[in-house]
BALOBA-1460 file (C-alpha; in Angstrom, 3 decimals):
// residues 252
<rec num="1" residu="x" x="12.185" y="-9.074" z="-20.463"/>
<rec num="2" residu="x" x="9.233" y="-8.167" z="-23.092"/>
<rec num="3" residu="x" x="6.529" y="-5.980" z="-21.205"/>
<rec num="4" residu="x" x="4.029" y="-9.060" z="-22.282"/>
<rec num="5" residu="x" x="5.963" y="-11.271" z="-20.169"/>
<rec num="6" residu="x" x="6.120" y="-8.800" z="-16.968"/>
<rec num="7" residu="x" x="2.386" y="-8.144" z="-17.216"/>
<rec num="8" residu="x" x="1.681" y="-12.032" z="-17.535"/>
<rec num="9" residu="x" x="3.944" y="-12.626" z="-14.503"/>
<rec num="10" residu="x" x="2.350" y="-9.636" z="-12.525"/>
<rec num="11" residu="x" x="-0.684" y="-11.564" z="-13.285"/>
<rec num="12" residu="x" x="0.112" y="-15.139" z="-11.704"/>
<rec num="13" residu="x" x="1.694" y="-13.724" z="-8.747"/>
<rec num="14" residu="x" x="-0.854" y="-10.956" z="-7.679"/>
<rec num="15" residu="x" x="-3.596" y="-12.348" z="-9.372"/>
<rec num="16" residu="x" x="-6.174" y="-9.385" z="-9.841"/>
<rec num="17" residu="x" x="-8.654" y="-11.153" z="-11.335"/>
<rec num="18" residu="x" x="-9.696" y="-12.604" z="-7.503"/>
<rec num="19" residu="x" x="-10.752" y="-9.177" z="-5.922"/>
<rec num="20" residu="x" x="-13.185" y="-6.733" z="-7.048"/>
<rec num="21" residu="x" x="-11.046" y="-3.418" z="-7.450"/>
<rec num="22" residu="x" x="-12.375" y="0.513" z="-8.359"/>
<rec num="23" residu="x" x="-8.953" y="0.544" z="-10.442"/>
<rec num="24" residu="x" x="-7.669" y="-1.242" z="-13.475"/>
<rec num="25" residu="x" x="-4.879" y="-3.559" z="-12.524"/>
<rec num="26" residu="x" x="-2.055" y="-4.714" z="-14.910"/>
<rec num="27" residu="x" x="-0.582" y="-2.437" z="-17.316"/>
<rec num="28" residu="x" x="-2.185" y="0.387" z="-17.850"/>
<rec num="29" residu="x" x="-0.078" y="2.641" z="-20.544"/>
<rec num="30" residu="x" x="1.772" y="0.482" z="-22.691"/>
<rec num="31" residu="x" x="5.243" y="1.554" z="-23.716"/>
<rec num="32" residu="x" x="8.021" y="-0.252" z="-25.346"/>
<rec num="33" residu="x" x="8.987" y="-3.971" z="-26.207"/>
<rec num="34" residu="x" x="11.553" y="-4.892" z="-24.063"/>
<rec num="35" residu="x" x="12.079" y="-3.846" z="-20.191"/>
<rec num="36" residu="x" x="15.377" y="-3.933" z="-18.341"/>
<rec num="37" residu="x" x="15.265" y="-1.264" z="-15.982"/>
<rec num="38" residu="x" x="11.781" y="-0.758" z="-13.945"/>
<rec num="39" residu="x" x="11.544" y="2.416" z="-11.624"/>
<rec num="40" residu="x" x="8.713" y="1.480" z="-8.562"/>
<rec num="41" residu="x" x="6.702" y="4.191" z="-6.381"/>
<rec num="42" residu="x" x="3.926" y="4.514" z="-4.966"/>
<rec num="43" residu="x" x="2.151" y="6.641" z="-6.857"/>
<rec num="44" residu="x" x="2.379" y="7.668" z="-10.599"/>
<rec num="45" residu="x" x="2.534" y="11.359" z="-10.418"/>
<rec num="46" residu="x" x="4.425" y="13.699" z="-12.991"/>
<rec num="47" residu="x" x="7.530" y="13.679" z="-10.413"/>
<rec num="48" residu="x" x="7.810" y="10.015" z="-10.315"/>
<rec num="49" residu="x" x="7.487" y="9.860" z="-13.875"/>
<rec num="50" residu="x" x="10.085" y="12.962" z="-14.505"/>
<rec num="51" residu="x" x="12.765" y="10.442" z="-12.360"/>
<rec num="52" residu="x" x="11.819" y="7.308" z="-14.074"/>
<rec num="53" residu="x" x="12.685" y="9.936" z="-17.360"/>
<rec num="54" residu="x" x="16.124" y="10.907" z="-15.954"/>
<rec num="55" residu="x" x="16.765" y="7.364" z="-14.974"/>
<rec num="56" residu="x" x="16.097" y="6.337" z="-18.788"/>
<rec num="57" residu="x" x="13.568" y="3.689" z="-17.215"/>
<rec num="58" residu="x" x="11.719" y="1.055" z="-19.074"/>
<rec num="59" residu="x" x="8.464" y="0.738" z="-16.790"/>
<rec num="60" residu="x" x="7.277" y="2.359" z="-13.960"/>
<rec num="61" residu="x" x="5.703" y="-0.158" z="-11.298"/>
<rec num="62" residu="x" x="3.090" y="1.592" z="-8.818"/>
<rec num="63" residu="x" x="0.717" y="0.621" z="-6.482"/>
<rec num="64" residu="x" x="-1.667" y="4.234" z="-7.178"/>
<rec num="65" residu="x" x="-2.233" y="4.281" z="-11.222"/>
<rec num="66" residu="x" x="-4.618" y="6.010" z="-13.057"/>
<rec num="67" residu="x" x="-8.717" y="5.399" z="-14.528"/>
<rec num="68" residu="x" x="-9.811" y="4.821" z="-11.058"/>
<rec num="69" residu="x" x="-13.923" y="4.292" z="-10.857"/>
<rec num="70" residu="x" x="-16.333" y="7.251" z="-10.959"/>
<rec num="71" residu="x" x="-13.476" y="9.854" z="-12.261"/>
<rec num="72" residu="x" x="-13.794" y="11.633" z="-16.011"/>
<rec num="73" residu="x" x="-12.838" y="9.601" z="-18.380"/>
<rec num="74" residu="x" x="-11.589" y="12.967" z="-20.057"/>
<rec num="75" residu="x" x="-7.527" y="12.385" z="-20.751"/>
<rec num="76" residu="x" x="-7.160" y="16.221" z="-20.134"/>
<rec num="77" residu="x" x="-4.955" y="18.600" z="-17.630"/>
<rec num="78" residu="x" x="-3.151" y="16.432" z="-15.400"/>
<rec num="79" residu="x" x="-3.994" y="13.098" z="-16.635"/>
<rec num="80" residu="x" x="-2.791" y="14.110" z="-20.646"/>
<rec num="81" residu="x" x="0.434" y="15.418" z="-19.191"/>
<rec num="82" residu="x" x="1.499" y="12.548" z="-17.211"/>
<rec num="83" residu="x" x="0.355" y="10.236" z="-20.298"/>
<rec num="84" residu="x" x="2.169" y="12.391" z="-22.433"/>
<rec num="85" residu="x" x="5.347" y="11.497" z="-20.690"/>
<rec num="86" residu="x" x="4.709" y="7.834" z="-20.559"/>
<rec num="87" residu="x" x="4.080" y="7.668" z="-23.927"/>
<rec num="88" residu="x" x="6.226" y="10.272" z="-25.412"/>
<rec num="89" residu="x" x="8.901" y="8.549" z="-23.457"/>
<rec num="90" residu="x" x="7.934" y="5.291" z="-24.387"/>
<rec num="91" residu="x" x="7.612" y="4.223" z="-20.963"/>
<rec num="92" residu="x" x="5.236" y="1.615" z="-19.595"/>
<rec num="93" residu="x" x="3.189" y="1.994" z="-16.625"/>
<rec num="94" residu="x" x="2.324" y="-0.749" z="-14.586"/>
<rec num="95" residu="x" x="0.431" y="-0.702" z="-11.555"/>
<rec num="96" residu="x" x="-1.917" y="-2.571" z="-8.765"/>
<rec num="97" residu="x" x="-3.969" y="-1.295" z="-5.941"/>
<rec num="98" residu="x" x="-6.003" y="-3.806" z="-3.896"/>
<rec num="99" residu="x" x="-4.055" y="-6.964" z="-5.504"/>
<rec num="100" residu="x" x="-0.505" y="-5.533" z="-3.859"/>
<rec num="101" residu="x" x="-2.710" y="-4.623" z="-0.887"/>
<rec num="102" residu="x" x="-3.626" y="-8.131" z="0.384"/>
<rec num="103" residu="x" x="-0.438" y="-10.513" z="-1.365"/>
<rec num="104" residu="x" x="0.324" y="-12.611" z="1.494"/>
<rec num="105" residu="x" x="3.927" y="-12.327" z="1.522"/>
<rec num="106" residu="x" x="4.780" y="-9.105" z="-0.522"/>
<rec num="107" residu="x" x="1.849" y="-7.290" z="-0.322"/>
<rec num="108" residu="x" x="1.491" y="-3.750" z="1.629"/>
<rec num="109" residu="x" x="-0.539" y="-5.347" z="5.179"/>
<rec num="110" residu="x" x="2.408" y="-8.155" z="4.925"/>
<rec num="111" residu="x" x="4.696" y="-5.937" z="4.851"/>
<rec num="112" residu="x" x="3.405" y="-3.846" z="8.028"/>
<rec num="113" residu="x" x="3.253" y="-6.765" z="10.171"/>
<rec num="114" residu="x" x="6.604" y="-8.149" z="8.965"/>
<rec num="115" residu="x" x="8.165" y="-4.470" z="10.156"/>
<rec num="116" residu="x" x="6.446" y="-4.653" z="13.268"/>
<rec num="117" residu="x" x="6.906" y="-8.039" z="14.254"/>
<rec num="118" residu="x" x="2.870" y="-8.663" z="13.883"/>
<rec num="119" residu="x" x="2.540" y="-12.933" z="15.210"/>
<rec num="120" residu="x" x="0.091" y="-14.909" z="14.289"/>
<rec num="121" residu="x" x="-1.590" y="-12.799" z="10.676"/>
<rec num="122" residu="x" x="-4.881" y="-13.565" z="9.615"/>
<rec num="123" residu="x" x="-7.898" y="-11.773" z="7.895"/>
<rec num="124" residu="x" x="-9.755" y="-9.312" z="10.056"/>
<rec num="125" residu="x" x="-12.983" y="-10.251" z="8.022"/>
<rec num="126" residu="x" x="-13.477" y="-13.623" z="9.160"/>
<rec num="127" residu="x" x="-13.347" y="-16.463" z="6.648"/>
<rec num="128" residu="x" x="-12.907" y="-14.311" z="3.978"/>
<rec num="129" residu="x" x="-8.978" y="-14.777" z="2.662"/>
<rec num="130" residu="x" x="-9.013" y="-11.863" z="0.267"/>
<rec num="131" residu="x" x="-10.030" y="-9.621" z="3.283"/>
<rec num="132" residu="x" x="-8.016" y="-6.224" z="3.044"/>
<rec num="133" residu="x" x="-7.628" y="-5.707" z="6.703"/>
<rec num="134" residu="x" x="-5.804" y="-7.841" z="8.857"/>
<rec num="135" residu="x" x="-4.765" y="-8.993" z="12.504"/>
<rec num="136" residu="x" x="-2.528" y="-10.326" z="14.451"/>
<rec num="137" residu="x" x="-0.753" y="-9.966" z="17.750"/>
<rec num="138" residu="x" x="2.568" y="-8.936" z="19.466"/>
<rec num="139" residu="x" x="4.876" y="-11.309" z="21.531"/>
<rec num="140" residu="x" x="4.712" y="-9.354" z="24.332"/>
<rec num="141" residu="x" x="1.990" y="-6.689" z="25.320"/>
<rec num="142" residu="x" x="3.013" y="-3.054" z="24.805"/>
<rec num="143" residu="x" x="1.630" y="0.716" z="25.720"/>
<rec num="144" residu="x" x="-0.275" y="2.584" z="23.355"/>
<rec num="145" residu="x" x="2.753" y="5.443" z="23.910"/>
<rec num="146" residu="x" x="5.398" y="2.646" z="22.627"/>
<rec num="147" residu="x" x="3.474" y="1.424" z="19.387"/>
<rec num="148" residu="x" x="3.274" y="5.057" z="18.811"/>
<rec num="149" residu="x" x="7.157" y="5.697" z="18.909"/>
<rec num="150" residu="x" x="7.869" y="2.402" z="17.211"/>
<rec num="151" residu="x" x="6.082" y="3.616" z="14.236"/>
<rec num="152" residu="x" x="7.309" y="7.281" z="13.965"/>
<rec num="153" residu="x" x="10.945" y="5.318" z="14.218"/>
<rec num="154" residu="x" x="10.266" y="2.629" z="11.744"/>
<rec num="155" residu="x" x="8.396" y="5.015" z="9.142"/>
<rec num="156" residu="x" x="9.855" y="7.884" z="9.982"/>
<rec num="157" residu="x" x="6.779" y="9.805" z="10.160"/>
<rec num="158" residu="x" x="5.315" y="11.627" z="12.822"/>
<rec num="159" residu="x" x="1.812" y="9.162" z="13.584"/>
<rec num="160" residu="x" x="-1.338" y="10.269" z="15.050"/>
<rec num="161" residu="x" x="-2.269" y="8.079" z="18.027"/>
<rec num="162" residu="x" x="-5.824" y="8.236" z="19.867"/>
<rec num="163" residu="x" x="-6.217" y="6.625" z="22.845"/>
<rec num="164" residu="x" x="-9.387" y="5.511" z="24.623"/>
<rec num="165" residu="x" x="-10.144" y="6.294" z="27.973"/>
<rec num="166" residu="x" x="-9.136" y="2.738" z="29.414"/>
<rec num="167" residu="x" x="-5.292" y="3.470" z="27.402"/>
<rec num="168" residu="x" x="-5.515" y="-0.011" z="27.639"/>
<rec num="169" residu="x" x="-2.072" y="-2.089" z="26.992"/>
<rec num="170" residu="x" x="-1.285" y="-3.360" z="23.422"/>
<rec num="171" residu="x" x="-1.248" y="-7.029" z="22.921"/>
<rec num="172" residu="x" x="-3.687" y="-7.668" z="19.701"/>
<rec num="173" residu="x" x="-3.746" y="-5.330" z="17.039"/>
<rec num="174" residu="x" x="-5.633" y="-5.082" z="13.061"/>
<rec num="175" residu="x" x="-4.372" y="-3.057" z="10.767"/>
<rec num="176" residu="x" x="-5.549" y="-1.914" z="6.777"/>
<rec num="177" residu="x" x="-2.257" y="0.251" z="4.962"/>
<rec num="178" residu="x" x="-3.397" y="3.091" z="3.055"/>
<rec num="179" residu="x" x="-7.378" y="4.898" z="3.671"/>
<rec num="180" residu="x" x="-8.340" y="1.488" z="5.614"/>
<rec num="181" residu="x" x="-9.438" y="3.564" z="8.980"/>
<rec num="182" residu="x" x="-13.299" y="2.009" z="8.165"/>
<rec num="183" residu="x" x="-12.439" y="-0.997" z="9.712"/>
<rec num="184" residu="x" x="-11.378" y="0.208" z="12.844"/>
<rec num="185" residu="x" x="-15.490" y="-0.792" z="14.092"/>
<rec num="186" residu="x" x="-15.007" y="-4.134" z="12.923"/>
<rec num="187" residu="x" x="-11.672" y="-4.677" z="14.541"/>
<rec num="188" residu="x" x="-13.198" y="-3.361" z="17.882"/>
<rec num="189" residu="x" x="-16.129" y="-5.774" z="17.631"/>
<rec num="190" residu="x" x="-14.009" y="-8.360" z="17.941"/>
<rec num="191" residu="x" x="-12.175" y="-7.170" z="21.034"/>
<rec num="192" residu="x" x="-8.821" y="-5.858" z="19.390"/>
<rec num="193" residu="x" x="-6.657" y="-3.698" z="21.554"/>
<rec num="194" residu="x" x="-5.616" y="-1.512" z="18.441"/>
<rec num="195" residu="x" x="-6.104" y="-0.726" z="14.860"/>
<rec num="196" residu="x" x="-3.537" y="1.263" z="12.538"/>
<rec num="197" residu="x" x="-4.104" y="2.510" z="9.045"/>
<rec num="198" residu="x" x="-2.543" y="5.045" z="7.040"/>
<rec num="199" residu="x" x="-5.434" y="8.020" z="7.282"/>
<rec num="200" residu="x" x="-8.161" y="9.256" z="10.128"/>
<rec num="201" residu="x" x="-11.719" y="9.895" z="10.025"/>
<rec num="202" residu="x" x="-13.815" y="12.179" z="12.272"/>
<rec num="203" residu="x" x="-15.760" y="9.235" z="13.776"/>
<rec num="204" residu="x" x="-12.487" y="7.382" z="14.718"/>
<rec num="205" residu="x" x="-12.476" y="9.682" z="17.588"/>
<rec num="206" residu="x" x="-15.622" y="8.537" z="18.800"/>
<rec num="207" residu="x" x="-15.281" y="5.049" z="17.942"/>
<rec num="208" residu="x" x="-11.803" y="5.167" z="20.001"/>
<rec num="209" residu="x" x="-13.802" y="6.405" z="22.801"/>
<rec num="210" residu="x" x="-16.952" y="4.454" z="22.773"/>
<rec num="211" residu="x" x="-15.824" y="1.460" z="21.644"/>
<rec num="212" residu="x" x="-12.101" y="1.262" z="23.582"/>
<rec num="213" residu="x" x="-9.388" y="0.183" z="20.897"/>
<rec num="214" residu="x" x="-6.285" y="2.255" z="20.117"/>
<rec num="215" residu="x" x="-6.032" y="3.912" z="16.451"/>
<rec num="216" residu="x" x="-2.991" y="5.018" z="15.062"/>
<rec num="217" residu="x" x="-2.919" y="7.172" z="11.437"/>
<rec num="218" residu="x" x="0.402" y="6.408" z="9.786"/>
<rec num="219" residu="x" x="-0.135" y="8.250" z="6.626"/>
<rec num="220" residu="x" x="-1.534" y="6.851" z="3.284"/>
<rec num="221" residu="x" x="1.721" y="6.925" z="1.951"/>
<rec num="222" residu="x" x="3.857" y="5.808" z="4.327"/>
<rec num="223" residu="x" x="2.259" y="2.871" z="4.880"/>
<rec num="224" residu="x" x="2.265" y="1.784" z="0.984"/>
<rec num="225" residu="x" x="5.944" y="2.425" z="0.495"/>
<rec num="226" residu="x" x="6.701" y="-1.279" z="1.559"/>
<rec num="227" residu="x" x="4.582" y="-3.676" z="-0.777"/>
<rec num="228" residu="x" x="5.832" y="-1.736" z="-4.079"/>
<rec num="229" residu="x" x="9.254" y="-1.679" z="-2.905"/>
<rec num="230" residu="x" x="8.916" y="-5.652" z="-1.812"/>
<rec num="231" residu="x" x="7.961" y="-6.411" z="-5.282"/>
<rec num="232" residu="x" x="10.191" y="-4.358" z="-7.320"/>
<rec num="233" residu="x" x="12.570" y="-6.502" z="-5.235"/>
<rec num="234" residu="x" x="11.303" y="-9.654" z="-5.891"/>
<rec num="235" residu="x" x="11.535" y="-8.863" z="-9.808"/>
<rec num="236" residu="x" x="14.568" y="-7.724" z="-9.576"/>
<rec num="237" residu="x" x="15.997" y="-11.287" z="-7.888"/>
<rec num="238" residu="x" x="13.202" y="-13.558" z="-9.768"/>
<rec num="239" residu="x" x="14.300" y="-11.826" z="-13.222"/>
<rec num="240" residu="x" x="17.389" y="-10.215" z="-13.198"/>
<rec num="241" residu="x" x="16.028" y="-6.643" z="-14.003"/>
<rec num="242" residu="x" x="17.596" y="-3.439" z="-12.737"/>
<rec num="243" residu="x" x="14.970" y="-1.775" z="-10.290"/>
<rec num="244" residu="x" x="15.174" y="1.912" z="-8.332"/>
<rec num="245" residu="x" x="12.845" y="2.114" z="-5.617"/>
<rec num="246" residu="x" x="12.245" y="6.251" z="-5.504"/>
<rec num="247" residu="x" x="10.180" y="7.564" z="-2.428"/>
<rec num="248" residu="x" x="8.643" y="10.777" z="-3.561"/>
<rec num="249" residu="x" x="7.890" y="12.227" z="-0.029"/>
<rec num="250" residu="x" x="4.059" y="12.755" z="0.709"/>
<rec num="251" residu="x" x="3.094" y="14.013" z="4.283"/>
<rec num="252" residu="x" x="-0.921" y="12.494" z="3.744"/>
């Protein structure tokens, strides 16, 4: 498949050009011509990049890229090496951040509910369809210590669960993958029983407290393994190209 052709799909499916993003989304290094074999993570650091180098890969597909908003635009230190290898290599580098976040079907929030057998998905920012966070509810009601085992089993990661004073049972729930925990006021306004996100402020305690709602932390990067992985998939059956999910353990 010519990388033109895999950027122009990317495109039509995830369609970046509907959200405002702090990232550029498409391809981002260019490498060469022709792509068979396409390595996915979630994040484009040098070890990903050193594995997509053993695996003599093509592209690298992330959901974390580089030139994010407000950093140097200085290709120096980190950022020249792991450019260095992409290019050196001849490897292109494709990723998308907010696009992969909110896809309704492979994206990283779809993905969560689909896992945890979320009912009923919808934005959490009413009327707004792009809307990052979402909610949803479970079929039956469960306690805030079950959710909190159900996630440590399915991710495999240890999670960090407040409860509020009430430890109120679990029926509705909103949830934002990766540093989402801002909307954990919003999804308490509207009377949700819990909120999950990858990372934890120091005002979720009090918001937990004040404003009764669960919160549970997943970790950043355990909760954007799945969209990445779901669309390296999808490529892989849509396209016939070889694709090696690699899950370079972060504990954040």
């Amino acid at each position: 498949m010519k990388s033109i052709d895999l950027e122009h799909y990317l495109t039509a499916l995830l369609k970046p050009q509907k959200i405002k993003d702090f990232t550029v989304n498409g391809l981002q290094v260019q490498g060469c011509e022709n792509i068979h074999k396409v390595v996915t993570g979630v994040t484009a650091s040098k070890a990903l990049i050193e594995r997509a180098i053993s695996e003599k890969a093509d592209a690298i597909l992330v959901h974390h890229g580089y030139f994010w908003k407000n950093e140097s635009y200085a290709i120096r230190g980190m950022k020249h090496n792991r450019i260095k290898a992409l290019l050196v290599n001849d490897i292109n580098l494709f990723a998308y951040h907010l696009p992969l976040d909110i896809h309704p079907t492979l994206g990283n929030n779809a993905q969560l509910a689909k896992i945890f057998n979320i009912e009923a998905v919808e934005p959490l920012e009413l009327g707004n369809p792009l809307s990052v966070a979402m909610q949803g509810h479970f079929k039956q009601a469960c306690s805030g210590k079950d959710f909190s085992q159900l996630i440590n089993n399915t991710l495999e990661r240890e999670c960090l669960h407040i409860a509020p004073p009430s430890n109120k049972p679990i029926k509705t729930i909103a949830w934002c993958s990766g540093g989402g925990q801002g909307y954990i006021e919003l999804a308490a306004e509207q009377g949700i029983d819990a909120f999950l996100s990858g990372e934890v402020s120091e005002q979720t305690t009090h918001i937990v407290n004040e404003m009764d709602i669960h919160f549970f932390a997943a970790g950043h990067h355990a909760t954007e393994r799945y969209g990445v992985k779901a669309l390296g998939e999808h490529l892989a059956e849509k396209h016939g190209l070889e694709v090696l999910f690699v899950d370079i353990d972060n504990p954040v």
